[in-house]
C-alpha positions as a printed NumPy array, in Angstrom:
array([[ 11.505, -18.101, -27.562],
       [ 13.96 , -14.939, -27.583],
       [ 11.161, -13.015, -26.118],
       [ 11.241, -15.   , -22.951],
       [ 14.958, -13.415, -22.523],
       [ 12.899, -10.182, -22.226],
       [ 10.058, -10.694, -20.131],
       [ 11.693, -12.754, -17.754],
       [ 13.988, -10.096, -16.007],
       [ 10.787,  -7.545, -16.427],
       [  8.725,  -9.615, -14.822],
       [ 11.014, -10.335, -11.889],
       [ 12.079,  -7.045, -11.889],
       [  8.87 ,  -6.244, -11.574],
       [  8.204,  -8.453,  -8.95 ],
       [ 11.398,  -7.736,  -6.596],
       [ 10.004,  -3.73 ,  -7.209],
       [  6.489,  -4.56 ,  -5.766],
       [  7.991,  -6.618,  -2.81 ],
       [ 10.465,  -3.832,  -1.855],
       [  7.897,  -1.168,  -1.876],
       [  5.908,  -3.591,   0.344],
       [  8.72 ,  -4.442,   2.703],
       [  9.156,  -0.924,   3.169],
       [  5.784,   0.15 ,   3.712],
       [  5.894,  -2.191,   6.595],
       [  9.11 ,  -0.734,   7.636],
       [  7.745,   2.562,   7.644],
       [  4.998,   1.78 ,   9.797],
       [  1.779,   2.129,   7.349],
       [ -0.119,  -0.721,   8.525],
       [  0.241,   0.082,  12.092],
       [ -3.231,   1.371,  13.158],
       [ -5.918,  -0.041,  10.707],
       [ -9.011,   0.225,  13.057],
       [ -7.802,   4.082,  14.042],
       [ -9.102,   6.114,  11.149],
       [-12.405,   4.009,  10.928],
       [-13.136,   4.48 ,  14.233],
       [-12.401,   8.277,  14.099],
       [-14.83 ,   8.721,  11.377],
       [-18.051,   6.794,  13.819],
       [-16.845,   9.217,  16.754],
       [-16.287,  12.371,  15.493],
       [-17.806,  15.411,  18.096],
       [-18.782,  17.833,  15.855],
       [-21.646,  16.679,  13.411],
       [-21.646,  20.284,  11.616],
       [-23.054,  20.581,   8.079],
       [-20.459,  20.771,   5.046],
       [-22.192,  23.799,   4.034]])
């Protein structure tokens, strides 16, 4: 039962860590274009070899 006094706070801890990194990745505009790079790689000009 004492370990529950431990993992508790972890796991919201945790939890509060995962939704602030989301919140700001949302902030920082990451999800903005989606479609953009897909569609870059279908229409590129140049079909060169990698060589």
């Amino acid at each position: 039962m004492t370990d529950y006094y431990y993992l508790i706070p972890i796991a919201i801890a945790l939890g509060l860590t995962g939704l602030l990194a989301f919140i700001w990745s949302l902030g920082s505009g990451q999800y903005e274009d989606l479609d953009g790079a897909a569609e870059r790689i279908l229409h590129q000009e140049t079909d060169e070899p990698l060589s």
